[in-house]
PASEBA-1860 file (N, C-alpha, C; in nm, 3 decimals):
! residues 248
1> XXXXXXXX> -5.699/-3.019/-2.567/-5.585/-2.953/-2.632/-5.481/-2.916/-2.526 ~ -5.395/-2.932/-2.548/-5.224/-2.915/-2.400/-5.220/-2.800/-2.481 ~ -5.171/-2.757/-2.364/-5.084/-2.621/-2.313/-4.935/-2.620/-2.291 ~ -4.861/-2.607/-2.365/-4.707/-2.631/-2.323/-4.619/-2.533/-2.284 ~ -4.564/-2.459/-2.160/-4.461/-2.329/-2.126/-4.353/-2.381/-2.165 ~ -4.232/-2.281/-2.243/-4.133/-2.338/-2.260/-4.072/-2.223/-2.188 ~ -3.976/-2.208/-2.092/-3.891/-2.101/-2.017/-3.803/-2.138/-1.987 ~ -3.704/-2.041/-2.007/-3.521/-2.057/-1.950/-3.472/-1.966/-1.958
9> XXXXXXXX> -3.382/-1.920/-1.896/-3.208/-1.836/-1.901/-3.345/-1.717/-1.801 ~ -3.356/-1.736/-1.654/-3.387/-1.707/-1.569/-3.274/-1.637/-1.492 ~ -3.132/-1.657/-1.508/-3.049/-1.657/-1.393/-3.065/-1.628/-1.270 ~ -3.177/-1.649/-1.198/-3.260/-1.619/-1.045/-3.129/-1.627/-0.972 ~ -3.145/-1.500/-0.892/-3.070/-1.431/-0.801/-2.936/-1.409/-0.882 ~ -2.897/-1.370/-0.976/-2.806/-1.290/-1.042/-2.845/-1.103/-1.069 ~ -2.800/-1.009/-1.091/-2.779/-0.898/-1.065/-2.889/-0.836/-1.181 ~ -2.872/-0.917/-1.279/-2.934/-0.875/-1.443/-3.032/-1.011/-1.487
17> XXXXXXXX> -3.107/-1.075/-1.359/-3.242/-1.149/-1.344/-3.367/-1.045/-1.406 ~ -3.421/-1.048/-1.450/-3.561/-0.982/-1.461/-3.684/-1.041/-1.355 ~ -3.660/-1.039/-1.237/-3.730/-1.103/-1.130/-3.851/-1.076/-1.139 ~ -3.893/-0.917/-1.149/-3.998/-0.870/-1.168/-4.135/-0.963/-1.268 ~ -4.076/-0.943/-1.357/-4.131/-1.036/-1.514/-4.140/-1.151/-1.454 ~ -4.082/-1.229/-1.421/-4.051/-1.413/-1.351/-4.216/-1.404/-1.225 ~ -4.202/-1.303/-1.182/-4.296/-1.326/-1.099/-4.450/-1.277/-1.148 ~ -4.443/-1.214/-1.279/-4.577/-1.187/-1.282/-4.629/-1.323/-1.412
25> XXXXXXXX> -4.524/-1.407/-1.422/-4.550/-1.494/-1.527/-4.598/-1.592/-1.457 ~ -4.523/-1.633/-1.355/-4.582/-1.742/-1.224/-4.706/-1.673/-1.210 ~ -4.759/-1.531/-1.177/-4.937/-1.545/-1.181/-4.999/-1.532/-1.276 ~ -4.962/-1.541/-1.398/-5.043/-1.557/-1.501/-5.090/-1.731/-1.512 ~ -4.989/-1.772/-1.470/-4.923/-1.916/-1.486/-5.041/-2.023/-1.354 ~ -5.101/-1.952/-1.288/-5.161/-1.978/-1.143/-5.306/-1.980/-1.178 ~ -5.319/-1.877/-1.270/-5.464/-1.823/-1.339/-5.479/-1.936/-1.414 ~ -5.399/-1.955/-1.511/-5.439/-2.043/-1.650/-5.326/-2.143/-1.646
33> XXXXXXXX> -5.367/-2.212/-1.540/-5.231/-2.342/-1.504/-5.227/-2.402/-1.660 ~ -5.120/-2.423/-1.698/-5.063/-2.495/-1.809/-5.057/-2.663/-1.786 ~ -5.095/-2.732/-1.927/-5.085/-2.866/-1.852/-4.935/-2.867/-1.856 ~ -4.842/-2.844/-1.911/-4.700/-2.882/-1.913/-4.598/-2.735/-1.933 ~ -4.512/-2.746/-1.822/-4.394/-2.623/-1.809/-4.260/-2.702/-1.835 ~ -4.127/-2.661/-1.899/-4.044/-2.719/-1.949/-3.988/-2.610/-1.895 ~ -3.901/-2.592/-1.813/-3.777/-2.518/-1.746/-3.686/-2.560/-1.851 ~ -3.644/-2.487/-1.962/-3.511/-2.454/-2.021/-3.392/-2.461/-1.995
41> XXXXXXXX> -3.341/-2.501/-1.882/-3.210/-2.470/-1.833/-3.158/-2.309/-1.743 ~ -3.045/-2.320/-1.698/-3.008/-2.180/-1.668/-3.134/-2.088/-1.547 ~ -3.202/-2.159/-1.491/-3.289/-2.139/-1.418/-3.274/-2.052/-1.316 ~ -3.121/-2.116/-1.240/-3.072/-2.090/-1.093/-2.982/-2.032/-1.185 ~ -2.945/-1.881/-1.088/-2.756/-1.869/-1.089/-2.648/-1.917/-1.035 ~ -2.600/-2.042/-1.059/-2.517/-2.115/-0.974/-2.359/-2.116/-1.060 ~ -2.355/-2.015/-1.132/-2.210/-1.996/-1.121/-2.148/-1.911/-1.094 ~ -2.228/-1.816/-1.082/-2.209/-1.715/-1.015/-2.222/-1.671/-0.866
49> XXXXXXXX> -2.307/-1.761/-0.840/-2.335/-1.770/-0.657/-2.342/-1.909/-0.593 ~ -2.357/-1.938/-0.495/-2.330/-2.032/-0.407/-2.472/-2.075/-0.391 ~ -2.507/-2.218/-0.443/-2.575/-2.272/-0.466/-2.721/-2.309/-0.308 ~ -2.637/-2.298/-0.244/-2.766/-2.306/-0.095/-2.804/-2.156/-0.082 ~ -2.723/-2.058/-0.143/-2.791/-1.946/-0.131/-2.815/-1.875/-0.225 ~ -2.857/-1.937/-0.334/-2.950/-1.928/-0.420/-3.141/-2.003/-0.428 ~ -3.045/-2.111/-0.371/-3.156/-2.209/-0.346/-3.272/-2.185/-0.223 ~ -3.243/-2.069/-0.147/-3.314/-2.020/-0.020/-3.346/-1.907/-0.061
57> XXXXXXXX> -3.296/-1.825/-0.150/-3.335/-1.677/-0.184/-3.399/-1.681/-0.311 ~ -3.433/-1.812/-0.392/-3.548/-1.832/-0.477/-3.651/-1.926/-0.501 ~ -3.678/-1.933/-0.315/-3.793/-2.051/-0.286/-3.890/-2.007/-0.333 ~ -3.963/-1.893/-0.336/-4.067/-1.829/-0.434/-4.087/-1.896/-0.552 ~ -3.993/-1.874/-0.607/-3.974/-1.952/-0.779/-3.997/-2.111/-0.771 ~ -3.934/-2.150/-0.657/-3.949/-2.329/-0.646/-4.081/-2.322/-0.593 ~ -4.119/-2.313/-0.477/-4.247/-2.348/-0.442/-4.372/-2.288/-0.536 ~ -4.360/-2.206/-0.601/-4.479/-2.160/-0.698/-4.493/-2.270/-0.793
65> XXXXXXXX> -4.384/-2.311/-0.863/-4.398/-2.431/-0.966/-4.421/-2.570/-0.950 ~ -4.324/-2.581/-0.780/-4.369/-2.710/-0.700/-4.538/-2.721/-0.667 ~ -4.584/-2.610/-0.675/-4.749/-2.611/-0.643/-4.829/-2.673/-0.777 ~ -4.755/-2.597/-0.887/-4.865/-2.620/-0.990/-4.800/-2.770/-1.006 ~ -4.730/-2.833/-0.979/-4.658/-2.964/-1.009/-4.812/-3.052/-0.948 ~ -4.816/-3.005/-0.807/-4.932/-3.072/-0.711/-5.042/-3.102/-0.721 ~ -5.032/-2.975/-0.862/-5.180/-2.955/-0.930/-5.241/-3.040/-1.076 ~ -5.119/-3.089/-1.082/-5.124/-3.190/-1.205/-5.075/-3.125/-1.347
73> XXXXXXXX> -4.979/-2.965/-1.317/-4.889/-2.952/-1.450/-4.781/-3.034/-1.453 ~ -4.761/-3.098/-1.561/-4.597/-3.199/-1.602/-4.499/-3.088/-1.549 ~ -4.393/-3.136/-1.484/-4.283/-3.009/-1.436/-4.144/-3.067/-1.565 ~ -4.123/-3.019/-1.665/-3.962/-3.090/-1.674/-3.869/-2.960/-1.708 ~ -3.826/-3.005/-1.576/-3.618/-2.962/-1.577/-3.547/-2.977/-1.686 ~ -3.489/-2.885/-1.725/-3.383/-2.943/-1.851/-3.258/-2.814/-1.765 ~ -3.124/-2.876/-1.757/-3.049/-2.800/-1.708/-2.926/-2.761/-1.865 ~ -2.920/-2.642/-1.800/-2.836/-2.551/-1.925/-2.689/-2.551/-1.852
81> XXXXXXXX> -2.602/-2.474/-1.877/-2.450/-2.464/-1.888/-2.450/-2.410/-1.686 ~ -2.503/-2.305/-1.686/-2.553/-2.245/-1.509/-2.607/-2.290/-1.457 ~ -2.656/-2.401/-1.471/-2.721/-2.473/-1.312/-2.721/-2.660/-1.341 ~ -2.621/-2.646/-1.431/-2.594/-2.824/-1.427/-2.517/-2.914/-1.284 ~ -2.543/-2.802/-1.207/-2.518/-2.884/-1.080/-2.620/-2.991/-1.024 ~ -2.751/-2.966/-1.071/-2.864/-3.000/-1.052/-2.853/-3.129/-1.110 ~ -2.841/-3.154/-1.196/-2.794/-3.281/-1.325/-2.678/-3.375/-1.278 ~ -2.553/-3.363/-1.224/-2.486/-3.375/-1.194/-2.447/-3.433/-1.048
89> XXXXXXXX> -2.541/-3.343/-0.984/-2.547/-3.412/-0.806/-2.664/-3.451/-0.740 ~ -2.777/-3.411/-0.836/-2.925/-3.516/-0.797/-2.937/-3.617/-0.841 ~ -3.036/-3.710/-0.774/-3.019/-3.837/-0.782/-3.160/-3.883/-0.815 ~ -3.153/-4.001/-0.850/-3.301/-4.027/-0.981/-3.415/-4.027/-0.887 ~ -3.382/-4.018/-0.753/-3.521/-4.006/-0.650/-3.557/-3.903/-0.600 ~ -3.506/-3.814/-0.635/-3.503/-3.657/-0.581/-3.683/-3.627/-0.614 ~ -3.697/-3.571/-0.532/-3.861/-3.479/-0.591/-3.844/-3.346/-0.550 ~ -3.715/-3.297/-0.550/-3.723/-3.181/-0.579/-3.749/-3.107/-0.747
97> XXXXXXXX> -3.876/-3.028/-0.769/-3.914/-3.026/-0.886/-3.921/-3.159/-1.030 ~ -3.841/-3.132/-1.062/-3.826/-3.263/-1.122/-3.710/-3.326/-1.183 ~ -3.685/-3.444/-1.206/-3.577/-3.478/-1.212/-3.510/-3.447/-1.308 ~ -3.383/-3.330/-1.290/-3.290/-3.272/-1.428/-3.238/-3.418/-1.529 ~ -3.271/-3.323/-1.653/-3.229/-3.394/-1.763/-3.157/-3.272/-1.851 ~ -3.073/-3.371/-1.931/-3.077/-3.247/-2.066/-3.172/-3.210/-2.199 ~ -3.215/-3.317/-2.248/-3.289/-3.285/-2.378/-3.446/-3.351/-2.295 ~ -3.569/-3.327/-2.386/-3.671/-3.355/-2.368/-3.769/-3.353/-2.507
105> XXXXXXXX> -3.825/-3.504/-2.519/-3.919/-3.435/-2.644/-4.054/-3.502/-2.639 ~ -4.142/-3.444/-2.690/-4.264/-3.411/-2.705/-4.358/-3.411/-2.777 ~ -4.454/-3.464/-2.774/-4.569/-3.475/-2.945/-4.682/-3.328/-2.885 ~ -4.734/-3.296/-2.970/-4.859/-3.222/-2.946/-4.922/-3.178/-3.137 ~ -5.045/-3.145/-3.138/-5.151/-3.123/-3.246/-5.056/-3.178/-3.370 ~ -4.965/-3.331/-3.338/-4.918/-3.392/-3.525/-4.772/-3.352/-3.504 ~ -4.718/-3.261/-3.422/-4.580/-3.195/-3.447/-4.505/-3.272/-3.334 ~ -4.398/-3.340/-3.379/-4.292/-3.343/-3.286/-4.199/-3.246/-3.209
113> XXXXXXXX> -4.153/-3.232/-3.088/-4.083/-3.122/-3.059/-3.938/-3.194/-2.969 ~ -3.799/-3.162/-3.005/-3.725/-3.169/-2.925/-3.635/-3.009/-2.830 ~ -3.635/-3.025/-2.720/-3.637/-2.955/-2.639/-3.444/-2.926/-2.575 ~ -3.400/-2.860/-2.592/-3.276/-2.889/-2.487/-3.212/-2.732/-2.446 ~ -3.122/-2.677/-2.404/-3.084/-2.591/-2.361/-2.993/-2.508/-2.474 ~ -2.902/-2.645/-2.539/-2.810/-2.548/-2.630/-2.702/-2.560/-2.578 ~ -2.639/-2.555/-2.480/-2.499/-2.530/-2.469/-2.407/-2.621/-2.531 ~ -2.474/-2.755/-2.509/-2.386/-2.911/-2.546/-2.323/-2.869/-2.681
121> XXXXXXXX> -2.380/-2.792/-2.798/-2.361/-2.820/-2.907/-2.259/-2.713/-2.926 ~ -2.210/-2.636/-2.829/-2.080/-2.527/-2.816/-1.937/-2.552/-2.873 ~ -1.890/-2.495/-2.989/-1.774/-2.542/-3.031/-1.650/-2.521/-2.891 ~ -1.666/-2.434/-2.842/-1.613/-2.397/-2.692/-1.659/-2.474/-2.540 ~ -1.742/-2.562/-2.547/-1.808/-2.606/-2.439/-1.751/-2.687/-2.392 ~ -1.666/-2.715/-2.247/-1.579/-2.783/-2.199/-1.647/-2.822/-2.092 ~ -1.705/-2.960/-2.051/-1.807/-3.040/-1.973/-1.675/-3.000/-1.843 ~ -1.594/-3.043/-1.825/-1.456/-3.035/-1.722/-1.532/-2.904/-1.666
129> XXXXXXXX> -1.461/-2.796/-1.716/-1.499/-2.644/-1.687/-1.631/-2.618/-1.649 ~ -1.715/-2.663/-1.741/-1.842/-2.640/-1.675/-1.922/-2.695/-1.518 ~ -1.819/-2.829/-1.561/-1.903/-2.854/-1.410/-1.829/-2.806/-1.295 ~ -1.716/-2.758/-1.313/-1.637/-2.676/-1.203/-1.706/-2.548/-1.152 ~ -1.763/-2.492/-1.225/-1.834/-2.338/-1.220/-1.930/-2.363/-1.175 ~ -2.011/-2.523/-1.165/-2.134/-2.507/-1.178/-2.170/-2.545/-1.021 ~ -2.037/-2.590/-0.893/-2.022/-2.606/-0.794/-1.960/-2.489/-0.699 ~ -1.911/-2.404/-0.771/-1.856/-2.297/-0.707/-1.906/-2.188/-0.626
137> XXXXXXXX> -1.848/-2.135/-0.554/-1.936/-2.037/-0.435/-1.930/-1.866/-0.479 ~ -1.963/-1.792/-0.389/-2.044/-1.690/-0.438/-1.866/-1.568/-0.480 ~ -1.772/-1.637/-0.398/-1.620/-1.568/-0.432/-1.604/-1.616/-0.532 ~ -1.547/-1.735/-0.579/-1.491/-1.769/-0.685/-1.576/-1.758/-0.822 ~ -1.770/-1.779/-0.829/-1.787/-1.758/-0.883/-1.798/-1.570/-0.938 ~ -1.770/-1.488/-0.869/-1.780/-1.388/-0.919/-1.649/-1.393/-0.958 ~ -1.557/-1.406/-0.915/-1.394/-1.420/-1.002/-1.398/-1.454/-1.167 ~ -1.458/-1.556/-1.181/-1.462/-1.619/-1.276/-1.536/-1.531/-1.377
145> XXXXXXXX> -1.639/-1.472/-1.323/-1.732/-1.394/-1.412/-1.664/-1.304/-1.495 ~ -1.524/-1.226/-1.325/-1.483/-1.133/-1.392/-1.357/-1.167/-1.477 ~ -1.327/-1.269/-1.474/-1.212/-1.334/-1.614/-1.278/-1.332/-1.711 ~ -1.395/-1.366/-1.726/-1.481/-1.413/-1.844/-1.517/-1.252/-1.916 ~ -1.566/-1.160/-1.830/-1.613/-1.036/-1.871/-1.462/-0.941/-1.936 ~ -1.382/-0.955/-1.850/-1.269/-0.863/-1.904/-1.174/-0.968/-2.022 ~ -1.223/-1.095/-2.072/-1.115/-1.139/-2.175/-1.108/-1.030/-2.298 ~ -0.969/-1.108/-2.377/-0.975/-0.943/-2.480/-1.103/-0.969/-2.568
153> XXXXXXXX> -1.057/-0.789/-2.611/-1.171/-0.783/-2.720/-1.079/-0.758/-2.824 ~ -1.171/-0.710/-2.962/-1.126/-0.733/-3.098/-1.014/-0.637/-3.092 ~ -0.922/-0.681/-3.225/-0.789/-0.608/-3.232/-0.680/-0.593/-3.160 ~ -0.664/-0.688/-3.108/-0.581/-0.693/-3.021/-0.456/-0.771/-3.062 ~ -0.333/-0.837/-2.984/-0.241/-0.945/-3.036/-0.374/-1.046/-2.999 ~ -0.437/-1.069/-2.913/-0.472/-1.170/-2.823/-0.586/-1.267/-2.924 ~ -0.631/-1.162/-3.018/-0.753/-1.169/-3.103/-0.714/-1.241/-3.244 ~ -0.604/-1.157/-3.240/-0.562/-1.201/-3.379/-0.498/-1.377/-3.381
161> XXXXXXXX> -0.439/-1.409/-3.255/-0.356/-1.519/-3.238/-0.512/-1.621/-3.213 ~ -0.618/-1.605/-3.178/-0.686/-1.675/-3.130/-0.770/-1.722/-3.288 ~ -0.805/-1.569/-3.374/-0.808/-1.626/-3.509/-0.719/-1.748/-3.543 ~ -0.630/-1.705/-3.583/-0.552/-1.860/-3.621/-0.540/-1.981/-3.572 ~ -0.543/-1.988/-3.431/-0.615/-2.065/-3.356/-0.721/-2.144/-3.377 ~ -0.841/-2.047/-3.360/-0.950/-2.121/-3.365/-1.078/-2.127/-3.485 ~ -1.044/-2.000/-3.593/-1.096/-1.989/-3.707/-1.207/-1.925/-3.688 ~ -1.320/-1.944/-3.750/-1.462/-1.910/-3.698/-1.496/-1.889/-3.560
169> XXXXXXXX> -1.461/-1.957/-3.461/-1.472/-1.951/-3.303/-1.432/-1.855/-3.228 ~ -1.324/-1.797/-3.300/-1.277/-1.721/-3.197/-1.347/-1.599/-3.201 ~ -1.486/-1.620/-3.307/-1.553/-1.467/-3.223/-1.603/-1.481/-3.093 ~ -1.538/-1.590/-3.018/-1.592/-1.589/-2.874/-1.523/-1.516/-2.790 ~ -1.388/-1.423/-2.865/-1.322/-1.334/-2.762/-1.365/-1.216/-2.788 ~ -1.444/-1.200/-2.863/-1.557/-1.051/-2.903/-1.656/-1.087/-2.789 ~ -1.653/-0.973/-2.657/-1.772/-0.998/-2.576/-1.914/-0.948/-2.659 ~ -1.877/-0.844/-2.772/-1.982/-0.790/-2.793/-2.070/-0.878/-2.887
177> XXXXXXXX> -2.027/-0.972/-2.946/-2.103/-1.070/-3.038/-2.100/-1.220/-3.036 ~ -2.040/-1.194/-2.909/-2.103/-1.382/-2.816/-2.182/-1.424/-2.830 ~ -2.297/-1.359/-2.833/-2.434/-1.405/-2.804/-2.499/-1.383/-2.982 ~ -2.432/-1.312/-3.018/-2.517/-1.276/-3.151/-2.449/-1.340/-3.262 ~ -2.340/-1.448/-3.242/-2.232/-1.505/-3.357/-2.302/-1.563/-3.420 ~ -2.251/-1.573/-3.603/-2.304/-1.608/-3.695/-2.279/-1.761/-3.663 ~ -2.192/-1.776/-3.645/-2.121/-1.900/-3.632/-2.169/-1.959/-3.519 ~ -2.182/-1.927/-3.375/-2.205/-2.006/-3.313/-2.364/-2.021/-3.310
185> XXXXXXXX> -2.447/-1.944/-3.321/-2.555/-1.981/-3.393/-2.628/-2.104/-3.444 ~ -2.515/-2.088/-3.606/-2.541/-2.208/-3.681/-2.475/-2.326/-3.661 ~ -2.404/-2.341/-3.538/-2.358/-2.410/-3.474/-2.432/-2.514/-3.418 ~ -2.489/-2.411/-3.346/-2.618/-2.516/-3.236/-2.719/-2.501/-3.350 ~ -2.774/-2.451/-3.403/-2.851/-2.510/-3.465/-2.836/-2.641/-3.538 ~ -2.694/-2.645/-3.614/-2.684/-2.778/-3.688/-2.664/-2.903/-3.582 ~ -2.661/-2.849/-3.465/-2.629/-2.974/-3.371/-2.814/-3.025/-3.313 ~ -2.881/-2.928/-3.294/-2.990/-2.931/-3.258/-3.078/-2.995/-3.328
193> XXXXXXXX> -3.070/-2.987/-3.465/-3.132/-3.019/-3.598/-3.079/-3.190/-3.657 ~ -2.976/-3.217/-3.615/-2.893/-3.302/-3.625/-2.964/-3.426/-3.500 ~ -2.959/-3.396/-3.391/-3.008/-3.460/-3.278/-3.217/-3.484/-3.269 ~ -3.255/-3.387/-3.345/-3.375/-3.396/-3.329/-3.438/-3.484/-3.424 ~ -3.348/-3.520/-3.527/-3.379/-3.618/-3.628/-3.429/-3.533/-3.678 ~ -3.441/-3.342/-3.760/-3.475/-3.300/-3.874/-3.584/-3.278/-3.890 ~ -3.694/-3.353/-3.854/-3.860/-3.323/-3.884/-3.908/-3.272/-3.758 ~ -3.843/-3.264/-3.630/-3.907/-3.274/-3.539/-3.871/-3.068/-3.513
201> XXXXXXXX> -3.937/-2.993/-3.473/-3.932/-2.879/-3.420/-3.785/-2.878/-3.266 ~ -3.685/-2.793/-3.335/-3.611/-2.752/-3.248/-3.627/-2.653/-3.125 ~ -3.603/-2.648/-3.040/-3.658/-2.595/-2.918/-3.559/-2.518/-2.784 ~ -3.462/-2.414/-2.819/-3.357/-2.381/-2.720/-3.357/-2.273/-2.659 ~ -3.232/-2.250/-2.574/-3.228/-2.071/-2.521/-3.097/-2.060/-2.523 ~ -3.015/-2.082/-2.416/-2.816/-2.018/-2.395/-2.817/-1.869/-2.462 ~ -2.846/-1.827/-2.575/-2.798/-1.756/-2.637/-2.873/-1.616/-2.611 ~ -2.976/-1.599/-2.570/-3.090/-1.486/-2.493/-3.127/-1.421/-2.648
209> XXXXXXXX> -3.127/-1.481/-2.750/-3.164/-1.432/-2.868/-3.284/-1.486/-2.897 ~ -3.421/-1.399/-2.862/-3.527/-1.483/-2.970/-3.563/-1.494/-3.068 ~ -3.610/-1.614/-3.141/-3.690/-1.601/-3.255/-3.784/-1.712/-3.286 ~ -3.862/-1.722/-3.379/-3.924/-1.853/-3.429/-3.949/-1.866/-3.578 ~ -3.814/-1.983/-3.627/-3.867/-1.979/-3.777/-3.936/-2.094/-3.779 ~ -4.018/-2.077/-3.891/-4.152/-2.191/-3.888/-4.071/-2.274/-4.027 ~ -3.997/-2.208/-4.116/-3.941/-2.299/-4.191/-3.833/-2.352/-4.150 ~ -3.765/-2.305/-4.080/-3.666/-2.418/-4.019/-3.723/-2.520/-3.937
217> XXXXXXXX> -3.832/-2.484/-3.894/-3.889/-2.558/-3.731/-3.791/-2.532/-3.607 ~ -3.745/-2.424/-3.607/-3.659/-2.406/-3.483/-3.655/-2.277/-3.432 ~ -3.666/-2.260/-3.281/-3.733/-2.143/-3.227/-3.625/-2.152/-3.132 ~ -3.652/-1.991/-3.013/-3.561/-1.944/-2.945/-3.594/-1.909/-2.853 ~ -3.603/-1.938/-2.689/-3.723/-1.871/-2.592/-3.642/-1.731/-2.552 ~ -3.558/-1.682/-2.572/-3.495/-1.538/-2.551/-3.421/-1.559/-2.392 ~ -3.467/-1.463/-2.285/-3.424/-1.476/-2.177/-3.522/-1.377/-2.104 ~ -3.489/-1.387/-1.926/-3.535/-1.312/-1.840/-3.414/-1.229/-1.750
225> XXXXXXXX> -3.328/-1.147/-1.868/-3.211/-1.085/-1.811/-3.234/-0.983/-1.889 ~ -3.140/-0.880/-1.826/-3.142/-0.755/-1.836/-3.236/-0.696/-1.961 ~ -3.368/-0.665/-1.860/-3.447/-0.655/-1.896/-3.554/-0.711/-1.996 ~ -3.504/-0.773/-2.055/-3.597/-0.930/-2.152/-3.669/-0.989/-2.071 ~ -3.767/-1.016/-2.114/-3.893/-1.106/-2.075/-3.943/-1.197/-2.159 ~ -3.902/-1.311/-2.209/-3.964/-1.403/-2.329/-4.000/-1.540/-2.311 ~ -4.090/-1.615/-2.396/-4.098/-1.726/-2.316/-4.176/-1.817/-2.468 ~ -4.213/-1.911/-2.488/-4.276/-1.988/-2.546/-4.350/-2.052/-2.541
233> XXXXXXXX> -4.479/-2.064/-2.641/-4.629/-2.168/-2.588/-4.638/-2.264/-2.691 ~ -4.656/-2.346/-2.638/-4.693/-2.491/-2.779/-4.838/-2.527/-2.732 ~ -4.900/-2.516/-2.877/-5.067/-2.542/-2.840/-5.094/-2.559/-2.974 ~ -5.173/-2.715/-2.994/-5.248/-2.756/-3.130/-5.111/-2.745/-3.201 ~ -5.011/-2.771/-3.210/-4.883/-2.786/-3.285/-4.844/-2.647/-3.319 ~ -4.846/-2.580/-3.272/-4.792/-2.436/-3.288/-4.690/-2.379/-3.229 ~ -4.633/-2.329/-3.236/-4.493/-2.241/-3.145/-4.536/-2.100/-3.162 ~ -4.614/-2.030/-3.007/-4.584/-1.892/-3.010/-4.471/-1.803/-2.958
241> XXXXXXXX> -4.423/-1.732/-2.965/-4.313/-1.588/-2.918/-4.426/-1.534/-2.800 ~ -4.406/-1.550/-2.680/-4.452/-1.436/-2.630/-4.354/-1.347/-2.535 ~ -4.388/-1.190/-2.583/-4.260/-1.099/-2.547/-4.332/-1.002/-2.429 ~ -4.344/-1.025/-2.298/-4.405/-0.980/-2.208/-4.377/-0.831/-2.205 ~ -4.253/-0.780/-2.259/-4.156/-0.633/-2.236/-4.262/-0.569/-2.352 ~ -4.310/-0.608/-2.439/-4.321/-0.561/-2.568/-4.544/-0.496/-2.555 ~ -4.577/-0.587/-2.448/-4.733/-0.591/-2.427/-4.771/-0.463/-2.337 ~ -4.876/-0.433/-2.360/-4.908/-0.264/-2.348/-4.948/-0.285/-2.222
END
């Protein structure tokens, strides 16, 4: 019977990482090696920091997984919107971890599973922009953060013009319901559901929202930021929630 980890939205070495949690999951993870770990995307913080010094200040994280790799767990990379530099400037011979992809899918106990990060299916998602951020150093990416953090919020001229604009979307100038939009939501979901061919179990993160509906077949691994700890197990065709913050 396989063992499947599903984990993402890590942002390692960002300010609001849950490092703590990341590292006691790698020894749970050491104990009861998994045959297969699926890195989610969003792993590294690389738009926010400068990518060699991220990459040196979370060798912990690489070499712990590079071990169980050694050990005969499947490693797969899937890169999200923050660390598609990886995707982008590695090359199909790399053995560093494993070779980034975006989507990934999977059979286990009868159930199909497709796997991907989520961002692609962004009514806002500009591949241009993204891969600009996703090369940037530890100045510019905090610049950027702070354009992104101070855009307007609701009620504003800025809000109202962006309604008409963009309709449903523009609750993306609400910082407070970015992550929680009705709309962008069912967004990626219909894109996810759409791409997985429908029968197969959907499988994402971007959004740090968890959940798992068993009638949709589509689940949510949450995040390891400010303060969240969540992650996902596939075993005998099952999808569990496990909420590390929540365990006594």
């Amino acid at each position: 019977m396989a063992r499947t980890i599903i984990l993402g939205d890590l942002h390692l070495d960002y300010g609001k990482a849950n490092t703590e949690k990341v590292r006691e999951l790698l020894d749970r993870l050491r104990q009861n090696r998994p045959d297969r770990i699926v890195l989610g995307g969003d792993i590294y913080e690389l738009w926010r920091r400068d990518m060699a010094g991220v990459m040196w200040e979370t060798s912990w994280f690489t070499d712990a997984v590079d071990e169980m790799g050694d050990k005969g767990t499947e490693i797969v990379y899937l890169v999200g919107n923050h660390d598609s530099w990886k995707l982008i400037h590695t090359t199909p011979n790399s053995e560093y971890l494993a070779q980034p992809q975006l989507d990934y899918r999977f059979s286990d106990g009868g159930e199909e599973f497709f796997v991907t990060h989520g961002h692609k299916y962004e009514p806002v998602y500009n591949p241009v922009v993204n891969d600009a951020l996703s090369v940037t150093d530890d100045f510019l990416g905090s610049l950027s953060h702070k354009i992104w953090a101070n855009r307007p919020l609701p009620g504003n001229l800025f809000e109202r013009a962006g309604l008409l604009a963009l309709g449903p979307a523009a609750s993306y100038l609400d910082i407070e319901s970015t992550s929680k939009s009705r709309f962008r939501i069912e967004t990626i979901h219909a894109g996810i559901q759409s791409e997985s061919g429908g029968s197969s179990w959907g499988l994402y993160g971007h959004t740090h929202v968890p959940f798992v509906s068993e009638e949709q077949k589509i689940a949510n691994w949450g995040s390891f930021t400010s303060g969240r700890a969540s992650y996902l197990v596939v075993e005998d065709g099952n999808v569990q929630f496990v909420d590390m913050t929540a365990e006594g």
